[in-house]
N, C-alpha and C positions, 0 to 999 in steps of 0.2 A: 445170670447164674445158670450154670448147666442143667438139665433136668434129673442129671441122677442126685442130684450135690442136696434137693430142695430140703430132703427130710432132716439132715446131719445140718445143714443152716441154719433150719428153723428151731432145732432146737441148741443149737450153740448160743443163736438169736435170742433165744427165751431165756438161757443162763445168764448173757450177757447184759439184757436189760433187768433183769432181776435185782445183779448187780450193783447195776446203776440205779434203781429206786430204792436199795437198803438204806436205812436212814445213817446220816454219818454217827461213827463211832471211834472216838481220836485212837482206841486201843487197838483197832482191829480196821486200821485206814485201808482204803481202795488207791493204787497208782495203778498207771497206764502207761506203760514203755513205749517206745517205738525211737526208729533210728532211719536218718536218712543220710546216703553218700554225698559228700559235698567234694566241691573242686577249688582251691584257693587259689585267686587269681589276684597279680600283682602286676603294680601301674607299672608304668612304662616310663610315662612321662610325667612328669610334675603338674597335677591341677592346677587351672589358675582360680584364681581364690574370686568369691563374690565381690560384688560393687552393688551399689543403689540402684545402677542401671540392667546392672544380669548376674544372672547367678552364676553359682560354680562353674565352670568349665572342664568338662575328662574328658581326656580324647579315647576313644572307641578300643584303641590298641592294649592288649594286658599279654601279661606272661606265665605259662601254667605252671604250678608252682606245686603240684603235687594233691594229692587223692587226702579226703577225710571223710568225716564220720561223725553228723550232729548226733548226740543220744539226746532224747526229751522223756521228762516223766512230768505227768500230770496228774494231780488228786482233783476229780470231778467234783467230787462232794466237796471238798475242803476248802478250792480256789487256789491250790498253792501249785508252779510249774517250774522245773527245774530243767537245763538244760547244759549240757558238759561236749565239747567237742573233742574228738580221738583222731588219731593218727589213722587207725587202722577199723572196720569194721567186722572183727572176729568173734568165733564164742567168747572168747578169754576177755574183749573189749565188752561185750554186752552183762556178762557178768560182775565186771570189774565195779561196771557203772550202776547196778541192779545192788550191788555188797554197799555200793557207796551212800545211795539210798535208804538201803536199811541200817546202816552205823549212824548216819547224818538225820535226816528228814523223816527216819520210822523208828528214832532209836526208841522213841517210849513205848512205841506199839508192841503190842505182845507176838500178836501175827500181822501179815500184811496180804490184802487179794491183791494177784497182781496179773493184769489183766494185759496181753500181749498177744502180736497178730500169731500166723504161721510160719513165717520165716525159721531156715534151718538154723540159725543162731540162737534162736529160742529156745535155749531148751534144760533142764535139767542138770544133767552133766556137765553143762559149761563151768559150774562153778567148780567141779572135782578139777577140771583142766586150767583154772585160773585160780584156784585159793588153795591156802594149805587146807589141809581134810581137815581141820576142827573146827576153819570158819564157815568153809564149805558146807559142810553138816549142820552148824548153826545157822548158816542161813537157810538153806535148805527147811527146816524144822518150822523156820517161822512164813514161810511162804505158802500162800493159797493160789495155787496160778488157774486162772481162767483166760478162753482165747474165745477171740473175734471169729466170727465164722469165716469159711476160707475167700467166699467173694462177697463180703461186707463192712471192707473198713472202712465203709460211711459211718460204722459203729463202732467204732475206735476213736475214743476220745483224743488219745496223744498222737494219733494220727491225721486228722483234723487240724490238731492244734498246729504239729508240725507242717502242713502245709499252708496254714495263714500264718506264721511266721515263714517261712522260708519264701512265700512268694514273693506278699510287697514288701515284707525288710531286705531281705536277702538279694532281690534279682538288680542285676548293676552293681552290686558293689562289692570292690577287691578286697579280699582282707590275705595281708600275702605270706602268712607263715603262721602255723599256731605254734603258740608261746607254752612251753613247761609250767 
């Protein structure tokens, strides 16, 4: 962590664990965004299939198959994680998926904290650029946004979370087109 950054840290630090010891409240739930680029890669060649004596067989070679965009949301308190894959990683994607959460997964919530790193996609206006202006402003209304400090997302729940899924599930394996 830089030395000028300590003061602005520690106290994002202190909001954000605050956060995280409020006691759960289903009306007024805690999510945790976060989004990683993904790369879809597609076989080559036809696996061959296990036997009693060896397992699956892939051969090394794949085909790149175009750029994506894991979104993950995580309720700490609640245990519940949701995860939606995008074509694209823009404002308009990261709002799409934040509006999808709060119709879906916070519909009963009255407001929602919603806890997200610093990344320039993050940010407020995205939903003016992705929703018509009345869901926009509804959502908007019901959002409490709190961030991770700028060099702490060991403190990022859905960031975390995202990289113990993305590592051992995810590394080796083609998934070669996302589906509509």
């Amino acid at each position: 962590m830089p030395p000028e950054q300590d003061a602005a840290c520690v106290a994002c630090m202190d909001a954000v664990l605050a956060t995280y010891a409020a006691a759960y409240d289903p009306k007024h739930p805690v999510r945790c965004m976060d989004d990683q680029p993904l790369q879809w890669l597609k076989e080559t060649r036809v696996p061959i299939a296990a036997t009693t004596q060896q397992g699956t067989r892939v051969d090394d070679e794949d085909e790149r198959h175009g750029p994506a965009s894991l979104f993950l949301c995580a309720a700490p308190l609640s245990g519940v994680r949701h995860a939606t894959a995008r074509t694209r990683r823009t404002k308009a994607d990261w709002a799409i998926a934040v509006a999808h959460i709060l119709e879906t997964r916070s519909a009963d919530g009255a407001s929602v904290t919603l806890v997200c790193d610093h990344l320039n996609t993050h940010t407020k206006g995205a939903f003016s650029e992705a929703c018509a202006p009345d869901l926009a402003r509804a959502s908007l209304q019901r959002i409490t946004c709190g961030s991770t400090p700028k060099h702490g997302s060991w403190l990022h729940v859905a960031a975390c979370e995202l990289r113990c899924l993305t590592s051992p599930c995810m590394r080796g394996h083609r998934i070669g087109a996302l589906t509509a």
